[in-house]
LOMAR-622326 format. One record per residue (C-alpha): x, y, z; residue number from 1; residue in one letter. Coordinates in steps of 0.5 Angstrom, whole numbers, plus 500, padded with zeros to 3 digits. Layout:
R   x   y   z volum voti
R   X   Y   Z   NUM    A
...
END
This chain:
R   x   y   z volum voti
R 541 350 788     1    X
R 540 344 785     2    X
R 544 342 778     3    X
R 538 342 774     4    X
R 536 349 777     5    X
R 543 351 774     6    X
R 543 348 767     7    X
R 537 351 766     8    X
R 539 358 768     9    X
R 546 358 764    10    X
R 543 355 758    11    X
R 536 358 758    12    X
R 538 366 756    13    X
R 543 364 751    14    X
R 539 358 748    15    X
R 533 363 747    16    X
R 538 369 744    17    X
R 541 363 740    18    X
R 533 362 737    19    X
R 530 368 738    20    X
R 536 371 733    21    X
R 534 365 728    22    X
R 526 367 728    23    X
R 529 375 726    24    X
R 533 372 721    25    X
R 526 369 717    26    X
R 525 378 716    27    X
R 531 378 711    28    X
R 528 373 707    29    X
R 522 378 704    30    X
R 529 382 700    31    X
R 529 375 695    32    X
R 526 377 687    33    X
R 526 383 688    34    X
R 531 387 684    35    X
R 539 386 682    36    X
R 543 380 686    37    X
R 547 385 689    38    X
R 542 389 691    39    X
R 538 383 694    40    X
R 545 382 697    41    X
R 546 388 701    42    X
R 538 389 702    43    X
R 539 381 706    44    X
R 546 384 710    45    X
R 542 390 712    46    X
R 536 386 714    47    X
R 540 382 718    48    X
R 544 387 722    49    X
R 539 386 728    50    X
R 541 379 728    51    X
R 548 381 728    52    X
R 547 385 734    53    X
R 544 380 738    54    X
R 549 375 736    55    X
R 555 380 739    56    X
R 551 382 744    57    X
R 551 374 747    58    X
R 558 373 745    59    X
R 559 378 750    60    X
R 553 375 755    61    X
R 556 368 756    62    X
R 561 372 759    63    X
R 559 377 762    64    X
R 552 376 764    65    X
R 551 383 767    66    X
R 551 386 760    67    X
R 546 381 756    68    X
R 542 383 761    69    X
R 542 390 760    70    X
R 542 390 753    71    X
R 537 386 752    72    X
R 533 390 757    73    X
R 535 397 754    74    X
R 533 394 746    75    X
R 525 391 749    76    X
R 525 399 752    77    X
R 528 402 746    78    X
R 523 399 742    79    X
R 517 401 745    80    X
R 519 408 746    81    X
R 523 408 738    82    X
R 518 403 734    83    X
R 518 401 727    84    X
R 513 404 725    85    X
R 511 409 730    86    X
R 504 406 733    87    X
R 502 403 727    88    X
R 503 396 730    89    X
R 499 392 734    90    X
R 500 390 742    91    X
R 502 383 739    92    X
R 507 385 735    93    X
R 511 389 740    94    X
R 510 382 744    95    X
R 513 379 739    96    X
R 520 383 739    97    X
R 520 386 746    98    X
R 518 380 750    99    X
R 523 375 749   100    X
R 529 381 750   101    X
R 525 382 757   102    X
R 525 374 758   103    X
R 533 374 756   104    X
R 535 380 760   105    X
R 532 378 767   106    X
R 534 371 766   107    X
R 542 373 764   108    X
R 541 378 770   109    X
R 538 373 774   110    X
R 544 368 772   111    X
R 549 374 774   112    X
R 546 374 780   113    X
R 546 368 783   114    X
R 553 367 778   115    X
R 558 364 783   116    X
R 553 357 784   117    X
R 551 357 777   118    X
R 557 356 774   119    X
R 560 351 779   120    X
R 557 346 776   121    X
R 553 349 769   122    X
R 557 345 764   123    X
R 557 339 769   124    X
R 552 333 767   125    X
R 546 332 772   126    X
R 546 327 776   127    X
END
């Protein structure tokens, strides 16, 4: 595997986590002008507990591959089977959410899968 195949599979999952838990975050912005400072406050930290599990569950992915993998994947099924707001949805909208997870999951598991050449010389610059 050359160097460039390795950088690009150990830092493709967790730089598309990293975004991806940026774009949900935007979501929290909707709670501002709407009530009391501390009820905006607490209305941003609920709205922000699914970045919040993403970032845990890439702290536990940069070491573990195998569990971002899981998780990732298990969060995109999950939210086709419990959605939001059950079908009111469009396709597009479940894309949106639950096709970055798939993306992540396969990548961390494909990382895990071929972990040993990965992270020989992930870190290392490409020659």
């Amino acid at each position: 595997m050359n160097p460039v195949t390795r950088n690009i599979l150990f830092w493709a999952p967790r730089g598309l986590t990293f975004a991806f838990a940026l774009f949900t975050s935007i979501f929290a912005l909707d709670v501002f002008g709407h009530g009391t400072i501390w009820q905006q406050q607490l209305a941003l930290l609920m709205h922000l507990i699914p970045t919040f599990v993403l970032l845990i569950v890439l702290a536990l992915a940069w070491r573990w591959e195998w569990i971002g993998g899981v998780i990732y994947l298990g969060l995109a099924v999950a939210y086709f089977i419990f959605p939001p707001n059950h079908g009111r949805l469009g396709w597009d909208a479940y894309a949106l959410i639950a096709g970055p997870m798939i993306v992540m999951g396969v990548l961390f598991l494909v990382g895990w899968f071929w972990r040993e050449e990965v992270r020989e010389r992930a870190s290392s610059p490409i020659k």
